[in-house]
Phi, psi and omega in degrees: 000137170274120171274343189266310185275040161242311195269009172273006184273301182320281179333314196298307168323305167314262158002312172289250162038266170301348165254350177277334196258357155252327168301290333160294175285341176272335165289339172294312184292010162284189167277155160323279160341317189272311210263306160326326195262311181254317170091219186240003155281116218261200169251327172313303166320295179328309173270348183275335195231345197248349181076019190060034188279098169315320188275179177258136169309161150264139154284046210250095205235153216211343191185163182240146163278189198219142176276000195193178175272342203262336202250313174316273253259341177293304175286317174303334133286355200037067197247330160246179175283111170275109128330056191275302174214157194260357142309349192232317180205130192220166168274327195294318169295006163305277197307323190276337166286338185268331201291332221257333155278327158297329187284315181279357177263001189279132168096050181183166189251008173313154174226111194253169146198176229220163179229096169304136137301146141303346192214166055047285189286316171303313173338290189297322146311293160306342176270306207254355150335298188298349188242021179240037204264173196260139172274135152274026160290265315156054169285355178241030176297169183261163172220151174196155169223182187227157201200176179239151195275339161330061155220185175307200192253306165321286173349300173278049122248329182302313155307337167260334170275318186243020138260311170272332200282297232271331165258325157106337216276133192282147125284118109278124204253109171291170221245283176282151159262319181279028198251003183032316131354281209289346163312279182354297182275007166298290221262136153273209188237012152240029160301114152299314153192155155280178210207123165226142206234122174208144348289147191298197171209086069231339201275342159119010200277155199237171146198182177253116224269340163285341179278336169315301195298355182280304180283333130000282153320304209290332201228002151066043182257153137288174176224107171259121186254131161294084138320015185305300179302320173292282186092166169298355175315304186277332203201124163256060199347307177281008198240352169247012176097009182275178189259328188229148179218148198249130169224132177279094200305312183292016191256251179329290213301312170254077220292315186290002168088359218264307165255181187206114185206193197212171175179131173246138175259069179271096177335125199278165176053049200261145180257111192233176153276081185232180179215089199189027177351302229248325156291330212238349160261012163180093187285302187320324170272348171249009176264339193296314220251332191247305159304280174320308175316323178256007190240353178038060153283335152015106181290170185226143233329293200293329165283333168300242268277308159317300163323288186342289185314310170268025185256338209283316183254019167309322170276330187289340180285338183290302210273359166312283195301341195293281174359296178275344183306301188297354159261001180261026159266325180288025097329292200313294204304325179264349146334101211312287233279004196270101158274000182174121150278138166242119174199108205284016177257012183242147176272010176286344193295128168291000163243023171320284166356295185299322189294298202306344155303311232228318149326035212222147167324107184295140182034050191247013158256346159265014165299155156279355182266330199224312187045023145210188167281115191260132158313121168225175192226017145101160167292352201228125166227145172245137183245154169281116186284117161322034190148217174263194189294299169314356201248332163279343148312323160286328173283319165315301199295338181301329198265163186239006154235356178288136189275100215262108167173140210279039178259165162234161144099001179301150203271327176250168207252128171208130129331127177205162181243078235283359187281338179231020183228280207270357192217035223249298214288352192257001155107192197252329178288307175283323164307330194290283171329300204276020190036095140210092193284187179258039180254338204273146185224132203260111179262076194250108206277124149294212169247036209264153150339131176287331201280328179282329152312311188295316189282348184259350177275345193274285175313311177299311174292358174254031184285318184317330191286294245106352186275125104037093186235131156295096203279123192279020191278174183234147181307323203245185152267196190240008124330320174127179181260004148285357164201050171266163188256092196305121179257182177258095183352000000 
């Protein structure tokens, strides 16, 4: 090793550092809009490095070179900042990590950082894999953590199936999420952290989420929050005490539908009982640089960046659709054929009370449009079908302009019936626990006329009448009859 050319990369490295970390404190004091649109991408960069490229370039790139062996063995250890490979590190996922951490950190003086994923599902993985590691105090001790069964469907088989059954690690599952109690009595001196999805998905369920975090703190535990549904538009997790926040990217976040990525978001200096220094000042940068690095979940250049791009209008798209879920959930409510909208934005909802604490339009007391703090409660609700299973199938199969498919967070309005799609694989005894009957139909208001959502749920519920509905689908597509889909008489 050459010490004078290792320390002339360190030096270079110091200097980039500090000027990235006053660019990076002068983007907090925007607003939430402003930091969504620009990130950590600078204009200094743009010209220096970018060809003046306004937008952040794709990286689509597999590895970075090296001018030297002193600069290879410096990035390779990880004493300056690197592009070495893009399983590990890339720029364009640079740029989508540093925006997702200011956002979820906006309106607070926390200082976080994000590990982007493939997934949602990698997401979670990575978040919750590092604390289910064998203490070598105590290798044969049992581990368990606790979690509310109120989750996606994936979510409950990675928990039950390949941490517990397959791993041994017990899920304990609260029931109530709103019991405070029923947290408690959970948790033990072999807990690892708890786990929460708010507001859930499909049934809407809540809790409170800084008295979690009390406890949490109290037992020197995490506390990991789904935040998929909310987004930071709505809802911030780490700003009420949670320590990790999880997000499936591909939803809320990415509207157009183009990508599919995950993200953990952590608060740096977290304080647990681990023995993992290094994990615990900047867990996100150590899932990245070390787990992640060898287990490769990691997202890649071109979905950071399809995000990116559609992260820029994340609030106005957020309080569009909130805006229409509530009024197609107040439709939903007075409708015969309805038996229970769950939506925590109708005050019928018994936790209506609780979301409004926690729920609100990021910076809508300086809109000129609201000029106070306004509620909104997210795009996604489910309503009840009024009769049987065939009789919610038949109205799911009616509609014509809502998108029958098991996505969310979509730019457009799409529908699922999670008993026999997102929540199908975890059984009928556990959909039962996690309130998801087959009567329920999974709702995601897009950005279409509310009044045009409304007229297709009207015409659809009235198959329930006897009436007669016409399906506008065509036998073939317009593709052709090589990659048309054969319907059903």
């Amino acid at each position: 090793m050459n010490s004078s050319g290792m320390n002339h990369y360190l030096e270079a490295a110091e200097r980039s550092a500090k000027w990235h970390a006053g660019y990076k404190a002068a983007m907090k004091k925007c607003r939430f809009d402003t930091i969504a649109v620009h990130g950590l991408y600078s204009m200094q960069e743009a010209l220096d490095y970018n060809q003046g490229s306004i937008i952040e370039p794709i990286y689509m790139s597999s590895s970075q070179a090296y001018r030297d062996s002193d600069e290879m063995e410096a990035a390779l250890s990880y004493q300056i900042p690197t592009w070495c490979y893009s399983r590990i590190g890339n720029p364009s996922m640079y740029y989508l990590e540093g925006v997702l951490a200011m956002l979820e950190t906006y309106g607070s003086d926390l200082d976080a950082s994000c590990c982007a994923t493939s997934s949602g599902m990698a997401a979670i993985f990575s978040a919750c894999e590092p604390f289910l590691s064998v203490d070598p105090k105590r290798p044969n001790s049992p581990m368990n953590f606790v979690a509310t069964c109120q989750v996606y469907g994936g979510t409950f088989q990675q928990f039950a199936i390949r941490k517990q059954q397959e791993k041994g690690s017990e899920w304990r599952k609260v029931i109530n999420s709103s019991d405070i109690r029923e947290w408690e009595k959970l948790i033990d001196e072999n807990t690892r952290f708890l786990y929460g999805e708010m507001p859930s998905n499909p049934g809407q369920a809540f809790f409170d989420l800084e008295a979690v975090a009390k406890l949490a703190h109290k037992y020197g535990i995490p506390l990991i929050i789904d935040n998929t549904v909310g987004s930071p538009a709505l809802i911030r997790p780490l700003t009420w005490g949670a320590h990790i926040v999880i997000q499936s990217v591909t939803k809320s976040l990415t509207t157009s539908g183009f990508g599919v990525a995950g993200a953990v978001i952590a608060r740096k200096n977290l304080i647990l009982k681990i023995d993992n220094e290094t994990l615990k000042a900047d867990f996100a940068t150590y899932i990245k640089a070390l787990p992640n690095r060898d287990n490769g979940p990691n997202i890649s250049p071109m979905n950071a960046v399809l995000t990116l791009n559609d992260i820029r209008t994340l609030r106005s798209k957020m309080d569009l659709m909130s805006r229409s879920t509530m009024k197609v959930a107040k439709y939903l409510e007075q409708h015969k054929h309805i038996e229970q909208v769950d939506y925590l934005g109708l005050e019928s909802h018994p936790l209506h009370k609780l979301a409004k604490k926690y729920m609100i339009l990021v910076d809508s007391e300086q809109d000129e449009l609201y000029n106070e703090k306004v509620n909104r409660y997210g795009h996604l609700m489910s309503f009840r079908i009024k009769g049987s299973i065939q009789d919610t199938r038949d109205v799911f199969d009616a509609f014509q302009r809502i998108w029958r498919a098991t996505d969310l967070g979509r730019i457009k309005s799409v529908a699922t019936i999670p008993a026999i799609s997102t929540h199908q694989q975890q059984g009928e005894e556990a959909r039962k626990i996690a309130d998801v009957p087959p009567n329920l139909i999974r709702l995601c208001v897009g950005a279409e006329h509310p009044d045009d959502i409304i007229a297709d749920l009207d015409q659809a519920l009235a198959v329930m009448d006897g009436k007669k509905t016409i399906s506008t689908s065509p036998e073939f597509s317009a593709g052709g009859a090589s990659s048309a889909r054969l319907r059903k008489n």
